[in-house]
C-alpha positions in Angstrom: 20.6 -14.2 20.8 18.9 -10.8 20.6 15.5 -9.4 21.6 14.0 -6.3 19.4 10.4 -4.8 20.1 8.7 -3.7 16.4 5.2 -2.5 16.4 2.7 -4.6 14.4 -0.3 -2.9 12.3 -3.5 -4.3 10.7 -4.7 -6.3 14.0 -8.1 -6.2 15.1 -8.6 -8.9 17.4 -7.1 -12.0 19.3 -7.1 -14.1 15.9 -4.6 -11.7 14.7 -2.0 -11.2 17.2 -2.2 -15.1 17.3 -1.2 -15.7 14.0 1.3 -12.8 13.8 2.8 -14.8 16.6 2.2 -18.3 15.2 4.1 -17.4 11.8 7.1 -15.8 13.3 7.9 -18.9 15.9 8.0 -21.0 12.6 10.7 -18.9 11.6 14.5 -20.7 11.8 16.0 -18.7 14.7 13.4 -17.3 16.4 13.4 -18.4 20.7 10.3 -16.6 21.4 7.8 -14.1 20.0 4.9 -12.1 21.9 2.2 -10.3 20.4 0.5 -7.9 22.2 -2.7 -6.8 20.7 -3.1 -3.5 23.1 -0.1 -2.2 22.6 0.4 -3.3 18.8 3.8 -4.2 20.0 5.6 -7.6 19.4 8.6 -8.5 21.2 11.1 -11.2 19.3 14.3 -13.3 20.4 16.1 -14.7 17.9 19.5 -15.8 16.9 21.1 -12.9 14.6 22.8 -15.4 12.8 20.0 -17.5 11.1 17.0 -15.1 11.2 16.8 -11.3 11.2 14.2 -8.4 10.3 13.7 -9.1 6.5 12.4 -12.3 7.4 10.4 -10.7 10.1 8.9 -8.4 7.2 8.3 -11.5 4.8 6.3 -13.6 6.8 4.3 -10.8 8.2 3.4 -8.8 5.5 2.4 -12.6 4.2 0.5 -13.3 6.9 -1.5 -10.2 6.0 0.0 -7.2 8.5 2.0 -4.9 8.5 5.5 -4.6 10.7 7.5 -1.4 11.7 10.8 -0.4 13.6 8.8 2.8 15.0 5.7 3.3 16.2 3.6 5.7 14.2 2.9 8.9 14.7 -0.4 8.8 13.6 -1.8 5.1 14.8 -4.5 3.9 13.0 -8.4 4.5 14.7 -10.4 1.7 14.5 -13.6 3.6 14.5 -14.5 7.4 13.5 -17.1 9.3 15.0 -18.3 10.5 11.9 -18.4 7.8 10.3 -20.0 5.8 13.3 -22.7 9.0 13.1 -23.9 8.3 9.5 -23.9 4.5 9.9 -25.9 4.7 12.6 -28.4 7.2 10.8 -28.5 5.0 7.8 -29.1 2.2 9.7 -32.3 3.8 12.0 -33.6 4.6 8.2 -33.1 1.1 7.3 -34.6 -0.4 10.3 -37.4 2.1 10.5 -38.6 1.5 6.9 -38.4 -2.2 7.0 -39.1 -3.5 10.5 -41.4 -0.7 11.0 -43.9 -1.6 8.3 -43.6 -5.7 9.4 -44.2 -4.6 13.3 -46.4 -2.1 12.4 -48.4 -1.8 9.3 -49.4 1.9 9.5 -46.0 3.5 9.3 -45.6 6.7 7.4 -43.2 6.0 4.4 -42.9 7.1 1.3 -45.0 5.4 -1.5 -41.7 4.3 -3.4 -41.1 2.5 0.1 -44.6 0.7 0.7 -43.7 -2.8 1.5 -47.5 -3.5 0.7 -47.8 -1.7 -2.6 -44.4 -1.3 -3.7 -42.3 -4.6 -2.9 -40.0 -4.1 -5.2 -39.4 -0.4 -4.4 -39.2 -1.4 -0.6 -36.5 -3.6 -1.3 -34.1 -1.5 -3.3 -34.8 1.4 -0.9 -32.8 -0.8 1.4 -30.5 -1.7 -0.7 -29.9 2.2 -1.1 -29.8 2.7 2.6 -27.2 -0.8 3.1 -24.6 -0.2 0.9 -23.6 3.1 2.4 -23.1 1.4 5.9 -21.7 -1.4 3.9 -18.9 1.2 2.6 -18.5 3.0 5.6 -17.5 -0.6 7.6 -15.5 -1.5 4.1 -12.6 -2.2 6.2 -14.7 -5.1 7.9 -14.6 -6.7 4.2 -11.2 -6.0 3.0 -9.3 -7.0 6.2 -11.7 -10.2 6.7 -11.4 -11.7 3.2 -7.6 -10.5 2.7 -6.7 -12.5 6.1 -8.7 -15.2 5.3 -7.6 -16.1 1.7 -3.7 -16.1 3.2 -5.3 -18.3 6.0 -4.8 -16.1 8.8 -9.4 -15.7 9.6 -9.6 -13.1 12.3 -13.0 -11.3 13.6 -13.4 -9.5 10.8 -13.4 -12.5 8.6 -16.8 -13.5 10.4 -18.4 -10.4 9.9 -17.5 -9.9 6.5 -18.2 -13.8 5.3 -22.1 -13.2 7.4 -22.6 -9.7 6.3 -21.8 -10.9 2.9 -24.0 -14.1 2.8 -26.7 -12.1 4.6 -26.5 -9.4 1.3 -26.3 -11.6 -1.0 -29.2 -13.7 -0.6 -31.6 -10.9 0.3 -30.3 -9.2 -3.5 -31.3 -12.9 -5.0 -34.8 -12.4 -2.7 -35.2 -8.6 -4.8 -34.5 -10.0 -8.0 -37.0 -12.9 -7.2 -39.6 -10.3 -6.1 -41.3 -9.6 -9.1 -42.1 -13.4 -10.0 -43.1 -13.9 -6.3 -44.1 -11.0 -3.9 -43.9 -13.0 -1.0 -39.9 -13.0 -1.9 -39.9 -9.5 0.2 -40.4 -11.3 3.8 -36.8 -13.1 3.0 -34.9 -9.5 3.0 -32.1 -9.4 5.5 -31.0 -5.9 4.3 -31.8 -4.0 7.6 -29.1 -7.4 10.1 -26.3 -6.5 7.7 -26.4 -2.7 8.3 -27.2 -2.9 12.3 -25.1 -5.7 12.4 -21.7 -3.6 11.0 -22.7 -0.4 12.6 -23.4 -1.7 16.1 -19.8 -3.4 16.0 -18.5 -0.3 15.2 -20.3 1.6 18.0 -18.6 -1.5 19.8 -15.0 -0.9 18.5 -15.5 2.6 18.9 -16.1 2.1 22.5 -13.8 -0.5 23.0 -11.0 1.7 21.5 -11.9 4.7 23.7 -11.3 1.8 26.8 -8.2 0.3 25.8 -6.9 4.4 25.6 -7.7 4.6 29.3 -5.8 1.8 30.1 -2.5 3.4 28.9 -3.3 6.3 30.9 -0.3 5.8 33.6 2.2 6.3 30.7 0.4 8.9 29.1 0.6 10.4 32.7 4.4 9.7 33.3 5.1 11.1 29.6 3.2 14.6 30.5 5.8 14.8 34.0 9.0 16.7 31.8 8.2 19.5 30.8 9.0 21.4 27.4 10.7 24.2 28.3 13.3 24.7 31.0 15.0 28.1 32.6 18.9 28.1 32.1 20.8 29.8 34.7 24.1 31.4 32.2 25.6 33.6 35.2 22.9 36.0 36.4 21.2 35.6 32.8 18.2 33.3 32.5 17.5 31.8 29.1 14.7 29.6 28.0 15.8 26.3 26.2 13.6 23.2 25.4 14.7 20.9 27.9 15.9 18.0 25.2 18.6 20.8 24.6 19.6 20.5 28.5 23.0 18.9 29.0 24.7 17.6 32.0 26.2 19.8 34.1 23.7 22.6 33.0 22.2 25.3 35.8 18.5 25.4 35.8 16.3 27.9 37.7 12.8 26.1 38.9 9.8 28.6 39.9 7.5 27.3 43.0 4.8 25.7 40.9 6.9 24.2 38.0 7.9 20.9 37.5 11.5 19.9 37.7 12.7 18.9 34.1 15.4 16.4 34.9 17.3 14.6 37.4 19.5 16.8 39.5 21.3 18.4 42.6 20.3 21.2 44.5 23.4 23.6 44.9 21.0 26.6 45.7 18.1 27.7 47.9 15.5 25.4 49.6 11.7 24.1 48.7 9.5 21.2 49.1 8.9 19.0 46.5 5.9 16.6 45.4 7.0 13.1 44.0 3.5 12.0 44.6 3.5 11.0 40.6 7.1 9.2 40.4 6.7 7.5 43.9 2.9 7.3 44.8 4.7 9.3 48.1 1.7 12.1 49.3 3.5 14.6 51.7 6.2 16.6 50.0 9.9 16.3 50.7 12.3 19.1 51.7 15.3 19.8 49.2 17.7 22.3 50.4 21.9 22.1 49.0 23.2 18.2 48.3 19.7 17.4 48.0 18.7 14.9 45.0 15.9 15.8 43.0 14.3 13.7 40.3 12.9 14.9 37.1 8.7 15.1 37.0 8.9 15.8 40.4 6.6 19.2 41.2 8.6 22.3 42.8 6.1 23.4 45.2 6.6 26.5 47.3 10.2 27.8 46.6 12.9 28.6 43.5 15.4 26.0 43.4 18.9 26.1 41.5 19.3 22.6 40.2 22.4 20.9 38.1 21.9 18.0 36.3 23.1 15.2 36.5 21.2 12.7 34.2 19.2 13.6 31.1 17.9 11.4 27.9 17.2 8.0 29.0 19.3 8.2 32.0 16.9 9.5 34.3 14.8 8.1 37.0 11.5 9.5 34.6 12.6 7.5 31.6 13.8 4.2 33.4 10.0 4.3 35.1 8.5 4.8 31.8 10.7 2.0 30.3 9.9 -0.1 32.9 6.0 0.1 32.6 6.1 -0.1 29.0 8.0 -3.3 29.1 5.7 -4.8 31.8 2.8 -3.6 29.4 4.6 -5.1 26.4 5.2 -8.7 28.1 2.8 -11.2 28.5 1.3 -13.1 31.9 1.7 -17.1 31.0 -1.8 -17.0 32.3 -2.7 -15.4 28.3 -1.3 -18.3 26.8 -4.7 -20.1 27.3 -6.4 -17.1 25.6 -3.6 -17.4 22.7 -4.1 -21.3 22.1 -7.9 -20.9 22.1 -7.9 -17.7 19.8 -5.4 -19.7 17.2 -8.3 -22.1 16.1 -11.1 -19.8 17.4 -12.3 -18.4 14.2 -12.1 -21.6 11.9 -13.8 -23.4 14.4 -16.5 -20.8 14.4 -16.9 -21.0 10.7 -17.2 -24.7 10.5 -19.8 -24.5 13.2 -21.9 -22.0 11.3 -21.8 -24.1 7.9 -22.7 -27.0 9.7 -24.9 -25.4 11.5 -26.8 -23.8 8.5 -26.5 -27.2 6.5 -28.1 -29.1 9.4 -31.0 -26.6 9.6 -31.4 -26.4 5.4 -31.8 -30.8 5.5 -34.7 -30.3 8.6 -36.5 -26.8 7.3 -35.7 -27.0 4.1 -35.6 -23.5 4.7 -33.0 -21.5 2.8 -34.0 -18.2 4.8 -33.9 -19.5 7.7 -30.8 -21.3 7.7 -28.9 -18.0 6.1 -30.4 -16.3 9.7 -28.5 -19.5 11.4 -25.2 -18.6 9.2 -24.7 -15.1 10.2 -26.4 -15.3 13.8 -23.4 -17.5 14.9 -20.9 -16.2 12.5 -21.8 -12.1 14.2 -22.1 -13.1 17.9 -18.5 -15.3 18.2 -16.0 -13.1 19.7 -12.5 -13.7 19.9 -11.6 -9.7 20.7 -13.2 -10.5 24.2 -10.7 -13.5 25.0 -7.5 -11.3 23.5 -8.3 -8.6 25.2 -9.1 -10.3 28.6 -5.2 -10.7 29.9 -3.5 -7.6 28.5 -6.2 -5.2 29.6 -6.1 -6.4 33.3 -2.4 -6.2 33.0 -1.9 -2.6 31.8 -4.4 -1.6 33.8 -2.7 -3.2 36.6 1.0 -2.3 36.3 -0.1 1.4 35.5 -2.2 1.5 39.3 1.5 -0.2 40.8 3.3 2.8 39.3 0.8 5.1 40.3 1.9 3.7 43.6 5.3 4.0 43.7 5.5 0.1 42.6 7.6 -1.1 39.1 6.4 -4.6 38.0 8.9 -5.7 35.1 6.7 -8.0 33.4 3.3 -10.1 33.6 5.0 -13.2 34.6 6.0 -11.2 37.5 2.8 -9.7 37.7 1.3 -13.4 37.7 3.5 -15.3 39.6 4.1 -12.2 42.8 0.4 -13.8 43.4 1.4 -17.1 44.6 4.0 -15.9 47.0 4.1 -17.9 50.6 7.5 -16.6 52.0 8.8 -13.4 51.8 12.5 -12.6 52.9 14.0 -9.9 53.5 17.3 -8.3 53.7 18.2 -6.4 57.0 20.6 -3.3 56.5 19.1 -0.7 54.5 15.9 -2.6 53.5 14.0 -2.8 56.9 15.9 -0.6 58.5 17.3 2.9 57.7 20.4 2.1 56.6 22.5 4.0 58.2 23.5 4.5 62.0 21.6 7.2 64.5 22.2 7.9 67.9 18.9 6.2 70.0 21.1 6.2 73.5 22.4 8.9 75.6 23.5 7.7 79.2 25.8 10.3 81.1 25.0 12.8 84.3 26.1 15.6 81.7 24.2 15.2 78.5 25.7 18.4 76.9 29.4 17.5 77.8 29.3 14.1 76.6 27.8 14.9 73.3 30.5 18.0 72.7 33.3 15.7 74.0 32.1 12.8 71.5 31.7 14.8 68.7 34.5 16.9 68.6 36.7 13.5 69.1 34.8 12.1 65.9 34.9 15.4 64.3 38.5 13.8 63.0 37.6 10.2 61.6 35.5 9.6 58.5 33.1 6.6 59.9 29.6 5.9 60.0 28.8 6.1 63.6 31.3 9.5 63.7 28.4 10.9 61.1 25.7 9.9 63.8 27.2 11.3 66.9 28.1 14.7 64.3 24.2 15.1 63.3 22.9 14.3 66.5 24.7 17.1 67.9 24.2 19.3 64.8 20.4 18.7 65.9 20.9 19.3 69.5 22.3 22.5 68.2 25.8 22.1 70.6 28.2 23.6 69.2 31.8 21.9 68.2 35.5 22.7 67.6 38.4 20.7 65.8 40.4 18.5 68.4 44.2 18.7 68.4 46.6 16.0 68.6 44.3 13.3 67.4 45.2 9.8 67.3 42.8 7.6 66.0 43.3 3.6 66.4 40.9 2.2 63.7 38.8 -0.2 65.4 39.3 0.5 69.1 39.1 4.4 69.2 39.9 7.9 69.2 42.2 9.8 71.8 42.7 13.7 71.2 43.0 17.4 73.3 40.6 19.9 73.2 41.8 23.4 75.4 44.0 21.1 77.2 41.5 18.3 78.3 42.1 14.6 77.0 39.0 13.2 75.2 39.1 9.1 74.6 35.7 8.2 72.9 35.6 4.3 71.7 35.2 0.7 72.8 35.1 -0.1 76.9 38.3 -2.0 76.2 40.7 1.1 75.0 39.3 2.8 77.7 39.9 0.3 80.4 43.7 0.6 78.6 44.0 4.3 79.1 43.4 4.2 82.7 39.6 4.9 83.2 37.4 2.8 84.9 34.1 1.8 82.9 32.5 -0.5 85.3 29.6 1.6 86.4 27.8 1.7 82.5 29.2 -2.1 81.6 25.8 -4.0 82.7 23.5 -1.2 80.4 26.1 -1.0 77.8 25.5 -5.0 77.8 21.6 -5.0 77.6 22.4 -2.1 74.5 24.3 -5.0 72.5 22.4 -7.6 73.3 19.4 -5.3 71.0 21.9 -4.9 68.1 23.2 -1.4 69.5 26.8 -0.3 68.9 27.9 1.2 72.5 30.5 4.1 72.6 31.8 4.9 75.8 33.5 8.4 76.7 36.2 9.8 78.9 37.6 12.7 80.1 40.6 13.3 81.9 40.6 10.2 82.7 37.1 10.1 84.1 34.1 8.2 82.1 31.1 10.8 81.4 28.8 7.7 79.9 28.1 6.1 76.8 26.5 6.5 73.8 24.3 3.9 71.7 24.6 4.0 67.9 21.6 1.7 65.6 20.8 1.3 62.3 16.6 1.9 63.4 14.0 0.2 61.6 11.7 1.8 59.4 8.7 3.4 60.8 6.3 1.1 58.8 9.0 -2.6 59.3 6.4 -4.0 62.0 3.6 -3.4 60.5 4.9 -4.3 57.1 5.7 -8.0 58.6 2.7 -8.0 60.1 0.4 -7.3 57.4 2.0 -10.1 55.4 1.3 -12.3 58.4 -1.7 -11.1 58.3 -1.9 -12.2 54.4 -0.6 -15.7 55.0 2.6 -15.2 54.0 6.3 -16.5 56.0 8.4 -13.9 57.0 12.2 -14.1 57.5 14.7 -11.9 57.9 18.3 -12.3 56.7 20.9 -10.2 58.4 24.8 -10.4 58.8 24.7 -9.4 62.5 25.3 -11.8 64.9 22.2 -14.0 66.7 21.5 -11.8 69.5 21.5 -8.8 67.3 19.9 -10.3 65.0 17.5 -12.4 66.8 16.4 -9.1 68.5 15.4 -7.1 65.3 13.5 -10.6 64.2 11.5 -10.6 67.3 11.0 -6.7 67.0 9.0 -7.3 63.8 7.5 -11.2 65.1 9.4 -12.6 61.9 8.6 -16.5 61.4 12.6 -17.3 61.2 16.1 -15.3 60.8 19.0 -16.5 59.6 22.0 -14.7 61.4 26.0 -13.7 60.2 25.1 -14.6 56.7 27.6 -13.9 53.9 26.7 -12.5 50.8 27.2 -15.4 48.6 25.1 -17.4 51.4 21.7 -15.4 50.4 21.1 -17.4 47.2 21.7 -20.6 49.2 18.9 -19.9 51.7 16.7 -18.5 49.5 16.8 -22.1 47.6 16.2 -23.6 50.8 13.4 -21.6 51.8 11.6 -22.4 48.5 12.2 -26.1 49.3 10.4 -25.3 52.6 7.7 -23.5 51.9 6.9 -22.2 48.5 7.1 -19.5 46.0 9.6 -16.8 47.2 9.9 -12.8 47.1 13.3 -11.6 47.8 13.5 -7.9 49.2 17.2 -6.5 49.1 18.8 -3.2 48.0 22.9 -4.0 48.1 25.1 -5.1 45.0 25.5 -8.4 47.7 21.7 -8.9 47.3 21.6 -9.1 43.4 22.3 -13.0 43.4 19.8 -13.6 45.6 16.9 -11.6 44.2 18.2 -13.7 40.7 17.2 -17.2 42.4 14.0 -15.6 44.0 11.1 -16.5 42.3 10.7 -12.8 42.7 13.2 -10.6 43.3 12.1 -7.0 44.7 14.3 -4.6 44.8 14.0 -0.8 46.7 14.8 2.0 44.5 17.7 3.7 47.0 19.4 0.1 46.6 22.3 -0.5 43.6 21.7 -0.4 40.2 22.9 -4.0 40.3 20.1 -4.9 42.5 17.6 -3.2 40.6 18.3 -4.6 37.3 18.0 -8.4 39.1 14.8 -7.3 40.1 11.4 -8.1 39.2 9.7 -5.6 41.6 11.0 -2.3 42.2 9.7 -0.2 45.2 9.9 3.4 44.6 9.3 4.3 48.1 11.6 2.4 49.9 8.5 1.3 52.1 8.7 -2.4 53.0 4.7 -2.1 53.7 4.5 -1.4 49.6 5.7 -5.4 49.6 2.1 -6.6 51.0 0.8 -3.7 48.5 2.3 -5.7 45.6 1.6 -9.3 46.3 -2.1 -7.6 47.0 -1.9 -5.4 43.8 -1.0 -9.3 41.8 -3.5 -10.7 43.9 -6.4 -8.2 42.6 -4.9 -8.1 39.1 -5.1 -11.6 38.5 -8.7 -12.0 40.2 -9.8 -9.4 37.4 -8.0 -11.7 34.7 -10.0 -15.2 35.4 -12.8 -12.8 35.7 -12.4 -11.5 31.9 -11.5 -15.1 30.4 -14.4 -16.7 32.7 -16.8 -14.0 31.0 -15.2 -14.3 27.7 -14.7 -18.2 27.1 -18.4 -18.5 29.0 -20.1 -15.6 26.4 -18.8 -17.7 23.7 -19.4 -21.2 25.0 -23.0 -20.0 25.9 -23.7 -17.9 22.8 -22.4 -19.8 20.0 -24.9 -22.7 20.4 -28.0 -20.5 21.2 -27.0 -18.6 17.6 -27.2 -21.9 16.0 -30.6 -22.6 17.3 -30.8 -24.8 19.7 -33.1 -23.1 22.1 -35.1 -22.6 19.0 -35.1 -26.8 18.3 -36.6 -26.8 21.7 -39.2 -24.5 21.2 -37.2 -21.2 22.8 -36.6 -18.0 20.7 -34.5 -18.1 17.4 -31.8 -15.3 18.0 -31.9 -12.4 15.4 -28.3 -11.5 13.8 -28.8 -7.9 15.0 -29.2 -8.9 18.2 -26.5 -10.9 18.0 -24.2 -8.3 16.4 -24.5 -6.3 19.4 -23.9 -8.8 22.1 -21.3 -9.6 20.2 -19.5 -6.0 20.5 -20.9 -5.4 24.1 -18.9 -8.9 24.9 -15.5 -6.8 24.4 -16.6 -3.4 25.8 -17.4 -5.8 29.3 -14.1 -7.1 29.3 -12.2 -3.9 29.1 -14.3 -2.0 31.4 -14.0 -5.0 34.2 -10.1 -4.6 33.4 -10.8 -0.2 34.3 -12.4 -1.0 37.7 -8.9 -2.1 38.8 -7.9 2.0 38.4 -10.1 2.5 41.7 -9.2 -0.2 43.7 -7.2 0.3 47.2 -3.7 -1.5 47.1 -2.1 0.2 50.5 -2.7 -0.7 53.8 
């Protein structure tokens, strides 16, 4: 099986990307097929060895569309300006002449034009003014009757089959008007014109929204920039930055953004990710430090070497990530798909029936050509293809903007019904990696030198933490001699002929110093999930020291807020129960689960579905990978594996474990806007349809006027996609 992304041309609305979608499935091979009308893009499994991209071609092209490995460069416009601008002026000509002279008799127009003493002349001065606008919206006509005769009726099929019947009986009408005068009160000259220009002020506008949608991308595209400085020796040179290779020097200014992902092996600066992680106070880079492409340089030069470029780096693997989300369909738009697959046949039959029904009680010929093209104008499937994908690239663009990657709408969808959320310990609510929280000695500056120059000799964890904390105390340290290090238990060595022993109470105890007085706090340190070092000096204890992987600054309140949200919180942790029962109660968790072994994650999170629900996994080891695979939701943080972030659904660019909340609130307000847009759009229709065929009018109510209709009709999609905009302003955090 493989899965290919082509981009699709020739769709205008819902009907389209429906049948696109409905005539590849057909094909032998194919798994599954989505169609995404925004984005043009359709994304295909299928097995290689019965179906491939020449059949993709033949059934499409059949179907009436087009199909494309690459997108163009040059993608088609639904709507000119210019072209909107004279329909619109032919159209105020049209209306002016015609309706003005029925609404009001003492019009100025020219004599050829007199309704009253030139019938004849007033009705092929419209005819002058219609087929203009009639050319101008051609593409209404070709695209309508093309897709209808290979049975594929879209949108356009309803406005070209009512434009059409409207112009065709009002030119029988004008031929009729010079055996019967009264002919020129059956014209329908001025509906067809209004009618095509005002959905074309509609697509216009609805094209200009569904551009803003893909703003996030357009905005994470603009991040690299063209050019970049490369440092050659003491010689600068400017090279495009595709040209960049790994390895390469570059030289950033203060006010530049950082071209690619990199190290900094010279000079310090502060840098804004605001843009890559939705983080707002700059970071400081100085030598070691990782810096990611897009990223703004703000107050200092930096010498950077890269060490990703192409598609590699973080920039492009964000980009990738929203595009597929963008590309991928919420199950929720299936509805809309199902409906939009017999929308516009069903719309047709209505209308003939319709008109047909009217013609037997009227008798009416006019009047039931009004009824045709009233409902055949105002039926809009755009507004129920539009109503998911909008809301969903709307959406996952405001999540990046935050520093949150949502893989796909199903993810998107289904991040909404979340009732437990679980969560990793080591790395993911807490740092991740050990700092020194406890210093208890008589001699604060002894025991820290004596500590760290013993661990200035073993590569460990808690070595690094007693090593930094001194660095930040700014005590100075030398290399021990003699060391002996016992891996487990602890480190003896000399230092200007003094014994240092730094390690469990135990190994002291063995060496001949008595650790009795610090036992009983040592004991309340563990019993909180601390690691407790005890020191001695010439066989004398100085005190101990406390060594914890801390939690986040934002952990309680993270748990909290999803408490807060209805949502069961547990933590899972390898520790033992005290230690890990402590760090639960620390952030009120609803349950822990304590010395749990990797391969025992995806077991509990099974269980804990059972319990209570749809699940969200949060994790950021290799270990973790299975078990975000058998969440319902697997959310990764972004300084976790590469393992763990391609099993994941959710990706957290900040590494906050508040931006959880923040997603299941971002799904929550995301799909809210998406039963808005199919509520308004199968409603418009439901409630629409039957007033265009009359029936307020049976009743004695008002008979609704094709124009009229034509313009609720294109308003009905312009709703849609500026309810799915509102999601841009709306507060996800905290």
């Amino acid at each position: 099986m493989k899965t290919e992304n082509y981009i699709i041309t020739g769709m205008h609305c819902a009907a389209c990307s429906a049948a696109v979608q409905r005539v590849v499935l057909r094909l032998n091979g194919v798994e599954n097929c989505e169609v995404n009308l925004i984005t043009e893009k359709m994304s295909v499994t299928y097995d290689v060895q019965k179906v491939g991209y020449e059949d993709f071609v033949r059934v499409i092209e059949k179907a009436g569309f087009g199909i494309e490995r690459e997108k163009p460069k040059a993608p088609e416009k639904n709507t000119k300006p210019y072209n909107l601008f004279f329909a619109g002026l032919f159209s105020i000509i049209l209306l002016y002449i015609s309706m003005g002279q029925m609404f009001f008799g003492n019009l100025p127009v020219l004599p050829f034009a007199d309704m009253k003493s030139n019938p004849l002349g007033f009705a092929l001065t419209q005819i002058v003014l219609c087929v203009p606008v009639m050319f101008i919206g051609r593409k209404f006509f070709t695209n309508g009757f093309s897709t209808l005769f290979r049975g594929n009726p879209n949108m356009d099929t309803l406005v070209a089959i009512g434009a059409t019947a409207s112009f065709l009986y009002s030119s029988a009408m004008t031929f009729a008007i010079k055996n019967n005068s009264d002919a020129v009160h059956n014209l329908y000259f001025e509906s067809v014109a209004v009618v095509i220009t005002l959905i074309m002020l509609g697509k216009y506008f609805e094209s200009r929204s569904k551009e803003k949608t893909t703003d996030a991308i357009k905005k994470l595209m603009a991040l690299t920039p063209d050019v970049s400085h490369l440092c050659n020796g003491d010689e600068v040179t400017d090279i495009p930055t595709k040209n960049v290779n790994v390895n390469d020097v570059l030289l950033v200014k203060p006010g530049e953004k950082i071209p690619l992902d990199g190290i900094v092996v010279k000079e310090c600066s502060n840098v804004d990710e605001s843009m890559l992680t939705g983080e707002s106070l700059p970071i400081e880079k100085k030598d070691g430090s990782n810096v990611t492409g897009g990223s703004l340089n703000l107050n200092g030069m930096l010498y950077i070497k890269i060490s990703k470029i192409g598609s590699d780096t973080t920039l492009a693997k964000i980009i990738a990530f929203v595009e597929n989300a963008q590309a991928k369909k919420a199950p929720i738009a299936k509805i809309a798909d199902r409906v939009a697959g017999v929308f516009v046949p069903s719309v047709i039959a209505i209308a003939i029936v319709a008109a047909l029904i009217w013609l037997f009680c009227t008798k009416d010929f006019s009047f039931a050509v009004k009824i045709f093209t009233s409902v055949l104008v105002i039926a809009c499937p755009c507004a129920l293809g539009l109503a998911t994908p909008t809301a969903v690239m709307v959406g996952t663009g405001l999540g990046a903007a935050n520093g949150i990657l949502i893989k796909n709408g199903e993810a998107l969808e289904i991040t909404n019904k979340v009732q437990v959320a679980i969560f990793d310990k080591t790395g993911t609510v807490t740092v991740g990696k050990p700092v020194v929280t406890d210093v208890i000695t008589d001699n604060h500056e002894e025991i820290i030198k004596c500590a760290a120059t013993a661990e200035a000799a073993v590569e460990h964890p808690i070595s690094s933490s007693i090593l930094q904390y001194a660095a930040d105390k700014g005590i100075k340290i030398d290399f021990p001699d003699n060391v002996q290090n016992y891996s487990g238990f602890g480190v003896i060595c000399n230092f200007n002929g003094e014994q240092i022993i730094v390690g469990k109470s135990d190994f002291l105890a063995c060496n001949g110093i008595d650790v009795d007085v610090y036992l009983s706090q040592a004991n309340k340190m563990q019993s909180e999930g601390k690691t407790v070092i005890f020191i001695g000096k010439n066989k004398k204890i100085l005190g101990i020291i406390a060594v914890a992987d801390r939690l986040k600054d934002t952990s309680v309140n993270a748990f909290k807020k999803l408490s807060e949200m209805g949502i069961k919180t547990v933590l899972l942790s390898g520790d033992n129960k005290i230690c890990a029962g402590y760090i639960a109660d620390k952030l009120k968790a609803d349950d822990f689960f304590a010395e749990v072994m990797p391969e025992e994650k995806a077991q509990i999170v099974s269980q804990l579905r059972k319990k209570y629900g749809v699940t969200i996994m949060v994790g950021d080891g290799i270990n973790d990978a299975p078990a975000l695979t058998e969440a319902d939701i697997g959310c990764a943080v972004s300084n976790g594996s590469d393992i763990a972030i391609d099993s994941a659904d959710i990706v957290l660019m900040k590494n906050d474990p508040m931006d959880v909340g923040a997603a299941i609130n971002l799904s929550r307000i995301t799909m809210q806007t998406i039963k808005q847009n199919l509520f308004w759009a199968f409603c418009y229709n439901v409630i629409c349809i039957p007033i265009a065929a009359g029936i307020l009018y049976a009743f004695g109510g008002p008979l609704l006027n094709p124009m009229i209709a034509g313009l609720a009709m294109s308003m009905s999609s312009v709703c849609v996609v500026t309810n799915a905009l509102r999601l841009k302003h709306k507060k996800i955090l905290r």
